[in-house]
C-alpha positions as CSV (number, residue, x, y, z in Angstrom):
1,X,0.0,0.0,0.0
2,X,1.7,3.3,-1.1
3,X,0.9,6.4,1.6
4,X,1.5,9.3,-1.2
5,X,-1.7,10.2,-2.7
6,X,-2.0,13.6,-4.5
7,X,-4.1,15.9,-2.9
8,X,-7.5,16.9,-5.4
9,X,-8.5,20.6,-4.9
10,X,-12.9,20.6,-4.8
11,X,-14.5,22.9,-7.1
12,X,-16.5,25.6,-5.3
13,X,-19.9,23.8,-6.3
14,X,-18.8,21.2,-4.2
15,X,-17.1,23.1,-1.4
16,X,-20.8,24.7,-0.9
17,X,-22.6,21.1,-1.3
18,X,-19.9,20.0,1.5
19,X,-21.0,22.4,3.8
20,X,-24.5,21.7,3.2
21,X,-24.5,19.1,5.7
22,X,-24.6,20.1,8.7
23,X,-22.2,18.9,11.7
24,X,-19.2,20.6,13.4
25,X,-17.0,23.1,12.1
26,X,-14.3,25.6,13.6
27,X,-14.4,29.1,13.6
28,X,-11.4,30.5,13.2
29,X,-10.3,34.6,14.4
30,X,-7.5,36.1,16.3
31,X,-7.8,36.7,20.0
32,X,-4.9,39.1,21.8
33,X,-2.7,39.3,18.8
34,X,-3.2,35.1,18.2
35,X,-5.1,32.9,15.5
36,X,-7.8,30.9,17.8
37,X,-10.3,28.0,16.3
38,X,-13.3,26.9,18.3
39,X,-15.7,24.0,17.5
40,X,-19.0,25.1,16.5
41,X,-22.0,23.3,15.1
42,X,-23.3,25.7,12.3
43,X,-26.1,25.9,9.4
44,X,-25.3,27.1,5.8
45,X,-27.2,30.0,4.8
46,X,-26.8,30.9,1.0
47,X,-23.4,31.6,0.3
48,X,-22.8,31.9,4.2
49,X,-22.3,30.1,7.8
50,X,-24.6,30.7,10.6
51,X,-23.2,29.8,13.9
52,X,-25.0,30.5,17.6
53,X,-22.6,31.4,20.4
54,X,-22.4,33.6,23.7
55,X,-20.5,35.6,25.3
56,X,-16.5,35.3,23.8
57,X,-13.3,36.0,21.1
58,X,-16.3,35.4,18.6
59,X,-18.8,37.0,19.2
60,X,-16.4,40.2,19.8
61,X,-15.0,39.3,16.2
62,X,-18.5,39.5,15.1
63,X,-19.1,42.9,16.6
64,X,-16.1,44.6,15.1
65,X,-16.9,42.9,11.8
66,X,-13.7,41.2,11.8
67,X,-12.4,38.6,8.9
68,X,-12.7,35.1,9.7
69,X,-12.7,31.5,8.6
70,X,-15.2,28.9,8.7
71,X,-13.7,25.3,8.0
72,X,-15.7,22.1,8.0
73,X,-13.8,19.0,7.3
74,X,-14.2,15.0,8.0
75,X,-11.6,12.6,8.0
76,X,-11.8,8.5,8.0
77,X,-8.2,7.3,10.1
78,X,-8.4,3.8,9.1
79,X,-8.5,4.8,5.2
80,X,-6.8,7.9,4.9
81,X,-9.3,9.7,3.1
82,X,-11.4,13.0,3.9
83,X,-12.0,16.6,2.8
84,X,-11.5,20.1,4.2
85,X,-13.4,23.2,3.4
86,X,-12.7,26.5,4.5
87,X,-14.7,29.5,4.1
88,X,-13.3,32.9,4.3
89,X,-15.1,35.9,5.3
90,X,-16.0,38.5,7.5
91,X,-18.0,38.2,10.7
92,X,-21.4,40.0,12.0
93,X,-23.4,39.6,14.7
94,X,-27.0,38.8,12.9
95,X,-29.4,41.4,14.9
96,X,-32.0,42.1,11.7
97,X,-35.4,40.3,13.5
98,X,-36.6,39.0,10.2
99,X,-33.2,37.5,9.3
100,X,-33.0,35.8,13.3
101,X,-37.3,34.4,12.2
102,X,-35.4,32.9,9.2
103,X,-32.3,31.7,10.5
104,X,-33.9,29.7,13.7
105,X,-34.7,26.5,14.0
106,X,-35.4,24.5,16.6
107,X,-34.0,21.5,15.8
108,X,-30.3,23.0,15.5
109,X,-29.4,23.9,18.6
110,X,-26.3,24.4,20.0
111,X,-24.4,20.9,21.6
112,X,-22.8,23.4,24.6
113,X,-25.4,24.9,26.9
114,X,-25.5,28.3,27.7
115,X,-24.4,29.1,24.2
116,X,-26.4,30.4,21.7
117,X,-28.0,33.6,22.6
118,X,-26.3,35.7,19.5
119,X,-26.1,34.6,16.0
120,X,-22.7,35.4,13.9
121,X,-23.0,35.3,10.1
122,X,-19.7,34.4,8.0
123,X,-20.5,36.1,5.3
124,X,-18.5,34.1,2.7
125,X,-15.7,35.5,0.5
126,X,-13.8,32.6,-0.8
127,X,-14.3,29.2,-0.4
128,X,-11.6,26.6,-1.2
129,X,-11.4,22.9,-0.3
130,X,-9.1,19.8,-0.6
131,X,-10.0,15.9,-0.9
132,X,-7.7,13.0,0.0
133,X,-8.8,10.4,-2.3
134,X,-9.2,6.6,-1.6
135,X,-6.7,4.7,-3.4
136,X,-7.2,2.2,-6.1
């Protein structure tokens, strides 16, 4: 079994499909000068990610309207295969009561409790992703 694969770059149609299914992903911003990436569980929203949090570095990023990455990735150890996505963009706190009616549901809650009370919308930029195909 030979471990060097090449590494297939995703077209952005499926980048978006990728991140159509929902899951975990980490949000990425810098905190005090330094890059910091928390888990989140997020839902796609057009061409951007909608996370819930509370009180934090990303929330704060979302307030100043800072640029931030989104990635989503999975990853099978016993075949070496997976995918990465990551979605570049700036951040802001969703207050618009319309967009927070659309963006809700009930069945997407947040896994930590105490989290949730503010939505932050990546608004997507560029989107790029990787695939480490299965061998043959």
């Amino acid at each position: 079994m030979s471990w060097s694969r090449a590494i297939e770059e995703l077209p952005t149609h499926e980048c978006w499909e990728l991140l159509g299914s929902a899951g975990v992903g980490r949000l990425v911003y810098v905190e005090d000068g330094m890059p910091v990436a928390h888990p989140v569980n997020f839902v796609r929203s057009g061409g951007d990610v909608v996370i819930r949090t509370g009180p934090g570095g990303g929330l704060r990023a979302a307030e100043r309207g800072d640029r931030v990455a989104f990635q989503r990735d999975e990853i099978d150890p016993d075949t070496r295969t997976g995918w990465s996505v990551l979605l570049a963009g700036r951040a802001r706190v969703v207050r618009d009561v319309d967009e927070l009616v659309g963006l809700i549901d009930p069945y997407a809650r947040p896994w930590a409790l105490g989290r949730g009370e503010q939505m932050v919308r990546v608004i997507g930029e560029r989107i790029t992703g990787r695939r480490l195909p299965a061998e043959f």
